[in-house]
C-alpha positions in Angstrom: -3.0 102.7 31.2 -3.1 105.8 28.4 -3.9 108.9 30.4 -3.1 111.1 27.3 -5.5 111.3 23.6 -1.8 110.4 21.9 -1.8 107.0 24.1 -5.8 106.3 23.7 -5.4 106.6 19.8 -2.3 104.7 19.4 -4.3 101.6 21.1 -7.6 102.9 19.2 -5.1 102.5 16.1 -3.7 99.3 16.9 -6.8 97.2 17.5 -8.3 98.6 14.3 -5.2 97.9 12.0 -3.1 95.8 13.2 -5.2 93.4 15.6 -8.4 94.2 13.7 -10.2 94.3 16.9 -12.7 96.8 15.7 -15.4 96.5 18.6 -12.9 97.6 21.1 -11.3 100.0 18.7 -14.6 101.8 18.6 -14.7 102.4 22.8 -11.4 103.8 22.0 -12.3 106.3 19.7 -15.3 107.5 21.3 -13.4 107.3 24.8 -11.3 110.2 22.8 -14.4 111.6 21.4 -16.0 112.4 24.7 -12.8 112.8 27.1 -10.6 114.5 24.8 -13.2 116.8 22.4 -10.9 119.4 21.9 -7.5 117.6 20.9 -6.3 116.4 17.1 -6.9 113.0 18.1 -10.6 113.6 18.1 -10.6 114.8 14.9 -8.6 111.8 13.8 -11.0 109.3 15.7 -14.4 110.8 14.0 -12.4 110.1 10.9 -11.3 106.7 11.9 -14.7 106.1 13.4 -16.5 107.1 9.6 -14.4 105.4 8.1 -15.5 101.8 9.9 -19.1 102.5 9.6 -18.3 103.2 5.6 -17.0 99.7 5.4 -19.3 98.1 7.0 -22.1 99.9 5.0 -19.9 98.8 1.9 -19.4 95.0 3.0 -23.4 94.9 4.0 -24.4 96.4 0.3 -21.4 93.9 -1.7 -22.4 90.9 -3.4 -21.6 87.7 -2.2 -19.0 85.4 -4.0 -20.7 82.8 -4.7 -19.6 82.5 -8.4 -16.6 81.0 -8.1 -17.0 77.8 -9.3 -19.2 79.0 -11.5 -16.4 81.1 -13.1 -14.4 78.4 -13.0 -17.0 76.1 -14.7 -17.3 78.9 -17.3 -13.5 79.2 -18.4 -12.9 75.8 -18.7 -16.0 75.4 -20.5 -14.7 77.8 -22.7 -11.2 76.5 -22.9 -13.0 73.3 -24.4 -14.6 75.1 -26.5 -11.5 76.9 -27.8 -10.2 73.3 -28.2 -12.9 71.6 -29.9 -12.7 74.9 -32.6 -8.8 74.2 -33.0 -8.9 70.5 -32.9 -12.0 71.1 -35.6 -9.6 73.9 -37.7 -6.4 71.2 -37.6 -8.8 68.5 -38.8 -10.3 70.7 -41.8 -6.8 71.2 -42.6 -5.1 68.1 -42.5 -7.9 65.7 -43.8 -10.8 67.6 -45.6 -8.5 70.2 -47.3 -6.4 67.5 -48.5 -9.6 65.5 -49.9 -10.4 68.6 -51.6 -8.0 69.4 -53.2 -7.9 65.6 -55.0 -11.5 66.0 -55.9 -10.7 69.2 -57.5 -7.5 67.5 -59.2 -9.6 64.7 -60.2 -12.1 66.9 -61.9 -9.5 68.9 -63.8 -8.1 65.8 -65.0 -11.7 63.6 -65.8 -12.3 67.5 -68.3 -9.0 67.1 -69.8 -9.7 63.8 -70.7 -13.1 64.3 -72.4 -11.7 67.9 -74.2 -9.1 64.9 -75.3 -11.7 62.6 -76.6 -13.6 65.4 -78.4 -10.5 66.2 -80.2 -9.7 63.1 -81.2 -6.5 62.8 -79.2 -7.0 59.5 -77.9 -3.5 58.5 -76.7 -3.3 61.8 -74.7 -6.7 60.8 -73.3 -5.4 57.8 -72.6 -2.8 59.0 -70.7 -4.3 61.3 -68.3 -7.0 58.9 -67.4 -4.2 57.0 -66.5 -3.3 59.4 -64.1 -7.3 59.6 -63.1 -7.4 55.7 -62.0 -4.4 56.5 -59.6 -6.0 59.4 -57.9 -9.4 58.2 -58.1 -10.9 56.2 -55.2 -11.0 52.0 -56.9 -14.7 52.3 -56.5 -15.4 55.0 -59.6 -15.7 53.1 -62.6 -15.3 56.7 -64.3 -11.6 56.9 -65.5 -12.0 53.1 -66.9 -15.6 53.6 -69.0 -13.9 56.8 -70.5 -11.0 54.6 -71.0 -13.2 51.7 -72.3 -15.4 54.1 -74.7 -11.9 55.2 -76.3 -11.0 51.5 -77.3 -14.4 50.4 -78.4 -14.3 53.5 -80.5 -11.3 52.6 -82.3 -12.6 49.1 -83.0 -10.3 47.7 -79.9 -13.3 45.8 -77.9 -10.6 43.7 -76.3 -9.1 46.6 -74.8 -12.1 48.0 -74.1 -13.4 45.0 -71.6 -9.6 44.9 -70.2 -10.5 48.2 -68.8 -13.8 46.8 -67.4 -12.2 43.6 -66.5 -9.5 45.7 -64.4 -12.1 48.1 -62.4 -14.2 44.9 -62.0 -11.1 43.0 -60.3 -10.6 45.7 -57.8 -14.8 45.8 -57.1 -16.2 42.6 -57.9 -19.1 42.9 -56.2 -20.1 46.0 -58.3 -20.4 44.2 -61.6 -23.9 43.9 -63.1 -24.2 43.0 -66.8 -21.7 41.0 -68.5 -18.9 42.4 -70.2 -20.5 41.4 -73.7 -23.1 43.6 -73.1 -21.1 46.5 -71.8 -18.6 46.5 -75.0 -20.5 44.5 -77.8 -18.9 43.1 -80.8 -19.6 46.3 -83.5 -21.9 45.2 -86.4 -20.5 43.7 -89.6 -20.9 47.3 -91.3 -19.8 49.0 -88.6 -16.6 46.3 -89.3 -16.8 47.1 -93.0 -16.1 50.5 -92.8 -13.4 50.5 -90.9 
């Protein structure tokens, strides 16, 4: 049994921070309190004593954890979130950037082609339309009217439906006037001139 305030705050001591008894340690402290008022252990067990009424004031006044799976909810809908952005980003890159950038290369090349015509440099309009039909999708009939207007110019209506014929191959379900009517045979003065 402690018979000294040194032995009665030891055990005080013990059962509040190591056994974490702290009903008992309590009797302890105010056993020292009231047996012992003039000692340094006194001191120390109004100190100790404070100090386990201020955490049980704080633990009373603390919220509750009941957010966490909440929290958890929340990050991982973020994390999907995060994904969805970069899965979105990689596709913008790798599919509509690409798609793009052969629109704009298609328009470049459809301009060059008519500054061609306006010129009167048919063969180099020729040429890059060429280039137009391989990068355009087989459904635009574009690169093969412009290719088709060029030979019926030039009195070449042969050529001209070939170019018809060809785009009509590809898409045959697209073709709604005959080719006679698309590229007519020029008049006889239009013949006569030439």
């Amino acid at each position: 049994m402690e018979n000294s305030p040194l032995e009665l705050y030891e055990t005080a001591y013990r059962l509040h921070y190591t056994d974490n008894r702290i009903p008992e340690a309590l009797k302890y402290y105010d056993a020292i309190i009231r047996e012992f008022p003039n000692s340094n252990e006194c001191g120390y067990s109004v100190i100790q004593i404070n100090k386990i009424k201020a955490n049980s004031a704080a633990a009373a006044i603390a919220p509750k954890k009941k957010g966490g799976a909440l929290t958890i909810i929340s990050f991982l809908l973020c994390l999907f979130i995060i994904g969805a952005l970069g899965a979105g980003a990689y596709l913008a890159h790798e599919r509509v950037l690409p798609q793009v950038e052969r629109a704009q290369k298609r328009e470049n090349l459809a301009i060059r082609a008519l500054s061609k015509m306006i010129d009167g440099k048919n063969e180099e309009a020729l040429l890059i339309l060429d280039q137009l039909k391989e990068l355009s999708d087989t459904a635009d009939i574009t690169p093969y009217e412009l290719s088709a207007q060029i030979y019926s110019r030039g009195g070449s209506i042969p050529q001209a439906r070939a170019e018809y014929e060809a785009f009509y191959r590809m898409n045959p379900g697209m073709q709604t006037e005959p080719l006679e009517e698309l590229v007519p045979e020029p008049l006889p003065a239009a013949r006569a001139k030439k």
